[in-house]
C-alpha positions as CSV (number, residue, x, y, z in Angstrom):
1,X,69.0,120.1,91.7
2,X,72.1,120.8,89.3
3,X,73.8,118.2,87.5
4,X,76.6,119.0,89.3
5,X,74.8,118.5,92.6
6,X,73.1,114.9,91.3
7,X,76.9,114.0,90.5
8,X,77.8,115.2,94.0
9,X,75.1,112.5,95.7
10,X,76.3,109.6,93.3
11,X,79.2,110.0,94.2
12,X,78.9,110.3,97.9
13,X,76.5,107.0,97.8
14,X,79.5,105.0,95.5
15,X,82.0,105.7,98.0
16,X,79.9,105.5,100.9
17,X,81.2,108.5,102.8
18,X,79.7,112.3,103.3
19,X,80.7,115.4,102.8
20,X,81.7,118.6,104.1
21,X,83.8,117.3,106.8
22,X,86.8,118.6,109.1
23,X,89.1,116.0,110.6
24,X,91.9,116.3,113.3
25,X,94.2,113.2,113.5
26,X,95.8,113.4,116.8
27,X,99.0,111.3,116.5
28,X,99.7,112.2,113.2
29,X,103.3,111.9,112.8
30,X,103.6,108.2,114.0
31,X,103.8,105.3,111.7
32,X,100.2,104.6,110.9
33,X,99.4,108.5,111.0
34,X,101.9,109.6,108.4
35,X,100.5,106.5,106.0
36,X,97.0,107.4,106.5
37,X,97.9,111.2,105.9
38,X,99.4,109.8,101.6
39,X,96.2,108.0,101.6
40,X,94.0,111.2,102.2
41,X,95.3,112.9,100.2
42,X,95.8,110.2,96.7
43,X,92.2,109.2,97.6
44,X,89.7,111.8,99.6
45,X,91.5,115.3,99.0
46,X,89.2,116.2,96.1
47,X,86.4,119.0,95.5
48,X,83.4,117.0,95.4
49,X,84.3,115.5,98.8
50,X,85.8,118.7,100.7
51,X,87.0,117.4,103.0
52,X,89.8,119.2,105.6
53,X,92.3,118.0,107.4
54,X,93.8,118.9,110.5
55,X,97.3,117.1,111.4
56,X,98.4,117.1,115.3
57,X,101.1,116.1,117.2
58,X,103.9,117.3,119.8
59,X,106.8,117.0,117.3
60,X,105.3,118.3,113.5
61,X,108.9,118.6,111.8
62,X,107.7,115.1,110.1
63,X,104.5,116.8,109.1
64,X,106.3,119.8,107.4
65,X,105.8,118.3,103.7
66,X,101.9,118.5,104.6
67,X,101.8,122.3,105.1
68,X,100.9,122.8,101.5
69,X,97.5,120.4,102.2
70,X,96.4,120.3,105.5
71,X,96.3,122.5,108.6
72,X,99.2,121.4,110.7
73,X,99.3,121.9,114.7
74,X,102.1,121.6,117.1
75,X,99.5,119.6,119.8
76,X,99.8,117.4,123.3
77,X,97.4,116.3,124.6
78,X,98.3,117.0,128.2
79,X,97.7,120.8,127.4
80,X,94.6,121.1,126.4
81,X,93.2,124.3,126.9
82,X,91.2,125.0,124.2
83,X,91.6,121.9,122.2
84,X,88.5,122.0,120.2
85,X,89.3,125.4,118.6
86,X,93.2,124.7,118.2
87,X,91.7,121.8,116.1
88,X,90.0,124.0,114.0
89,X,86.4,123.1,115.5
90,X,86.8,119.3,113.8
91,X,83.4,117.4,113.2
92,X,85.5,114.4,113.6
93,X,88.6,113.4,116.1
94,X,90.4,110.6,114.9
95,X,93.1,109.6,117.7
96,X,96.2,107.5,116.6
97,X,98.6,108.8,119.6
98,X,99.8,106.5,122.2
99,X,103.2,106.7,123.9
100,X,105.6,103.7,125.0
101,X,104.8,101.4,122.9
102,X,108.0,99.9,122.8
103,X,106.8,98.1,126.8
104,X,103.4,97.1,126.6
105,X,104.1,96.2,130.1
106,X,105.3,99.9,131.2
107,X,102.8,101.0,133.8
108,X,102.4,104.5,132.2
109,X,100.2,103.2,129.9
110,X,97.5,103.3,132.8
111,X,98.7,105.9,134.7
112,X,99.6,108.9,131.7
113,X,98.2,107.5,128.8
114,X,94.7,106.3,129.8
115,X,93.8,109.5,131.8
116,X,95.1,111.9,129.3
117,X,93.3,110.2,126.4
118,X,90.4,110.0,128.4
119,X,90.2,114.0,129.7
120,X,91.4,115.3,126.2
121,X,88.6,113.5,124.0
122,X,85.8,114.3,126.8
123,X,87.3,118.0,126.2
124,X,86.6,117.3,122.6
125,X,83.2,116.0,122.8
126,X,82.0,118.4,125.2
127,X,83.0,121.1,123.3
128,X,81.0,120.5,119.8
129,X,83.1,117.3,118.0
130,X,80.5,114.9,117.0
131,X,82.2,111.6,115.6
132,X,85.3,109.7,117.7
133,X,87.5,107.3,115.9
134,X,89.9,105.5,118.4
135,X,92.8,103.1,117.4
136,X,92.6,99.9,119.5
137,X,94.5,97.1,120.0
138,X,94.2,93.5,119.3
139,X,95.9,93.0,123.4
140,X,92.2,94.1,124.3
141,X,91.7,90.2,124.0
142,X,94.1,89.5,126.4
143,X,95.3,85.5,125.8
144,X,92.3,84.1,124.1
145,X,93.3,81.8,121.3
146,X,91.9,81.2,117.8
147,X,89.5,83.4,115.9
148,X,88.7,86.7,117.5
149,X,85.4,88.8,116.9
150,X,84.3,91.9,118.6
151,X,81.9,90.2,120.8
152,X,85.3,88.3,122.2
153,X,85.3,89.0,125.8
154,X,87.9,90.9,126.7
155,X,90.6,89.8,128.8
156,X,94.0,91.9,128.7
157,X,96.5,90.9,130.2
158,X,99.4,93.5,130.0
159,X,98.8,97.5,131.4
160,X,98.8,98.5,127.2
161,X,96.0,95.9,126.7
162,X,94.3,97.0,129.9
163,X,94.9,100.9,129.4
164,X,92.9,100.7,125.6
165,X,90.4,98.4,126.7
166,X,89.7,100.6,129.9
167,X,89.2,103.9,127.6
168,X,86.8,102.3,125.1
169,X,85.0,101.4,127.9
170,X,85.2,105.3,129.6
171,X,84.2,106.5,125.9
172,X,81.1,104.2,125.9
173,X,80.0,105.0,129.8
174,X,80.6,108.6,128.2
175,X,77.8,108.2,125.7
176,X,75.5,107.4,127.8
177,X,76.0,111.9,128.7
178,X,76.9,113.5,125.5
179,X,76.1,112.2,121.9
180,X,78.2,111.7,119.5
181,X,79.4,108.5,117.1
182,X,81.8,106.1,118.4
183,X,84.2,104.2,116.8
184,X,86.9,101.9,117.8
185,X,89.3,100.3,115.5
186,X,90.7,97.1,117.3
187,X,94.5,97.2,115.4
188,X,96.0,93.8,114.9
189,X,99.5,93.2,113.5
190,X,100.9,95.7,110.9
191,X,104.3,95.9,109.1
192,X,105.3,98.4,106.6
193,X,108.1,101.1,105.5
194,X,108.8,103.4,108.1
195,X,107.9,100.9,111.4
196,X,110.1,101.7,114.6
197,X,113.2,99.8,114.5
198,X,112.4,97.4,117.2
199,X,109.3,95.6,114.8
200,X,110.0,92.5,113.4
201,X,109.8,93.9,110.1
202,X,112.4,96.4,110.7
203,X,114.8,94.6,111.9
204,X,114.8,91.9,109.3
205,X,115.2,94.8,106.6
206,X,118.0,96.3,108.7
207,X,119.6,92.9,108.5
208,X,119.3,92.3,104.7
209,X,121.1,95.6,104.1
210,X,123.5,95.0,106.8
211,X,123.6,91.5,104.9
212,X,124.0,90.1,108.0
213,X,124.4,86.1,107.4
214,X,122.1,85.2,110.5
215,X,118.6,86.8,111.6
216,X,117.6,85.8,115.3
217,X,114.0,85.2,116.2
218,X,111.8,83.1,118.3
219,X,110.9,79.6,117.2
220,X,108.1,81.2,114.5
221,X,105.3,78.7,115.2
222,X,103.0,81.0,116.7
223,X,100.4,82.2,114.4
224,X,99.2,85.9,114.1
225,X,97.4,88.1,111.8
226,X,99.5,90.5,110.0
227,X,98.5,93.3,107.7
228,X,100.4,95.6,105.3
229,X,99.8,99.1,106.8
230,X,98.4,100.2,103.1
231,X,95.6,98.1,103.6
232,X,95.4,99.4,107.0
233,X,95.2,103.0,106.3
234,X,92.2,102.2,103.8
235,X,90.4,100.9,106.5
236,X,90.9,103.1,109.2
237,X,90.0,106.4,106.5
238,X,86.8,104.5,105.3
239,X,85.9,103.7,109.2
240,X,86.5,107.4,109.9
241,X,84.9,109.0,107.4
242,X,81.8,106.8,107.2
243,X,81.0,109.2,110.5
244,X,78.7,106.4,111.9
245,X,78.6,104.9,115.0
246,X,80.2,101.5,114.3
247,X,81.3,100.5,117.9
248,X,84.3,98.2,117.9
249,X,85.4,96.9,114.7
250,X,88.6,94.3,114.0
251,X,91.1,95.7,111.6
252,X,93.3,93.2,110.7
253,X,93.5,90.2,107.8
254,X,91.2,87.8,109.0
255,X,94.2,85.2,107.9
256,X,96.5,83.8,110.3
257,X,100.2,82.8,109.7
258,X,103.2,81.5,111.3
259,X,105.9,84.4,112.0
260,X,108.6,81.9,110.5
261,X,106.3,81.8,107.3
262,X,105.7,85.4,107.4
263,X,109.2,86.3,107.6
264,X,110.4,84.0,104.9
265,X,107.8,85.8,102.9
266,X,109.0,88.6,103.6
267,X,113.2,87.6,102.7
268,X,111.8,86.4,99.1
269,X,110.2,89.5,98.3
270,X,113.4,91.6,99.9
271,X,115.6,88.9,98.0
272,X,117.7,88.3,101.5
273,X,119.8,85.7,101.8
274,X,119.7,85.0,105.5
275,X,120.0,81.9,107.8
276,X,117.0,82.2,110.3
277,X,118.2,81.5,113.8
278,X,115.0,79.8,115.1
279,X,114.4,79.3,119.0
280,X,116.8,81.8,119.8
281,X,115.0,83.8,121.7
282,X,111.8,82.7,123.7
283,X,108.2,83.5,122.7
284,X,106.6,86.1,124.2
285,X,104.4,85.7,127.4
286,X,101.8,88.8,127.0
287,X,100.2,87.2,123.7
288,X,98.9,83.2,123.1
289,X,100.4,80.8,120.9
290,X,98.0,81.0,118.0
291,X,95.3,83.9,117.4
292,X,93.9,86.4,114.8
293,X,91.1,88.5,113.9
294,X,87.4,88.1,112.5
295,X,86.9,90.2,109.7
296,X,83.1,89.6,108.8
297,X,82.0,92.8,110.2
298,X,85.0,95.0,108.8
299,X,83.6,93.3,105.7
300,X,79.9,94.5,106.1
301,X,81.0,98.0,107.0
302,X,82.8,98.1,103.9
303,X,80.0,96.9,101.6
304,X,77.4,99.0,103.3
305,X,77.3,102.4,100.7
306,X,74.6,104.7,103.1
């Protein structure tokens, strides 16, 4: 072998991920999809891993900077005919797209979403794609309290919880007929530039540059797991490019907080001078009082270089 081949291999068993790969990431415009996309490209867009990527989604004016880099298709899901080849043949389908997620209690999660996700990634799999990479949702869980692994039973208890938990569980029955790796990235709590305006996040920056004197919120005793969507994005390409079959997998901090903590946090780094207006509104009914995410197999996946 050349030394340029040996080199190839070390570096391949360093990073832990293979090569020669195509990749369509359906959703790619959204908030998590357009992070992930400025992570592929600072850290896997490189000769020796050749790696290609496809971008998808209905609306790909927020994609148009990407044209120079990746392959970039005007895509819904509900129209599928010949998805695989519109996708460029991908050896991986890594599916960030999920409407409505402003009402987790909307019931077109399981009537639209479910079946469409469900019908457009047999499509996929049937057709040649051979790794699927799923973003899930901590809501899976449903109201168990405390620390959460993947072998937490699942319990959702809203039609967004239900509607995810419902397709991993299609997607596995589906293995069981057509092979191909599976794997599904349980989301917790993520904050970052570029979040809808309803998130927590956003609307504490809007207030600091609005320099509103008061900021509204629930009482902020509850404890969640939040995680800067950087560090998200470097999981979910390392999950997806690994092109294993990990099953479900926690992505999230593995440290829980209080929101009024988190948000102070968050008003000393912004330097906000704002008067939080605890208890003003209630806290939530679709989630517990105190819950967050187990990261010890995250972890292992991350250690493992084959």
């Amino acid at each position: 072998m050349s030394g340029v081949g040996n080199l190839l291999l070390l570096y391949q068993k360093l990073i832990g991920i293979k090569l020669n790969m195509k990749i369509a990431i359906i959703g790619a415009s959204g908030f998590i999809g357009r992070h992930l996309i400025s992570h592929l490209l600072k850290d896997y867009l490189k000769p020796e891993i050749n790696l290609e990527i496809v971008l998808a989604a209905r609306n790909t004016d927020k994609l148009s900077a990407y044209n120079k880099y990746c392959q970039v298709v005007e895509f819904d899901i509900e129209k599928m005919d010949d998805c695989y080849n519109r996708l460029g043949k991908p050896d991986i389908l890594l599916d960030l797209a999920w409407r409505n997620l402003s009402n987790y209690r909307s019931l077109s999660h399981i009537e639209v979403e479910l079946p469409a996700h469900y019908q457009f990634i047999k499509c996929m799999v049937k057709a040649g794609v051979s790794s699927v990479c799923i973003a899930g949702t901590c809501f899976e869980y449903g109201m168990c309290s405390g620390a959460l692994s993947e072998d937490t039973p699942t319990l959702p208890d809203n039609p967004y919880g239900y509607a995810k938990d419902a397709l991993r569980q299609q997607l596995q029955y589906l293995k069981t007929e057509h092979d191909f790796k599976f794997t599904w990235m349980r989301l917790f709590y993520l904050y970052g530039e570029g979040q809808p305006d309803n998130t927590l996040y956003s609307q504490l920056r809007a207030a600091i540059v609005q320099k509103q004197p008061v900021f509204n919120m629930s009482g902020g005793e509850q404890l969640r797991d939040y995680l800067h969507v950087d560090a998200v994005v470097e999981k979910v390409a390392l999950l997806t490019l690994k092109n294993q079959d990990i099953g479900v997998v926690n992505v999230c901090s593995g440290k829980p907080i209080s929101i009024r903590r988190l948000v102070e946090d968050w008003l000393e780094k912004n330097n906000g001078a704002i008067t939080l207006n605890l208890g003003y509104y209630p806290y939530p009914d679709y989630e517990p009082m105190a819950f967050w995410g187990s990261t010890e197999k995250m972890e292992k996946v991350e250690n493992d270089r084959n």
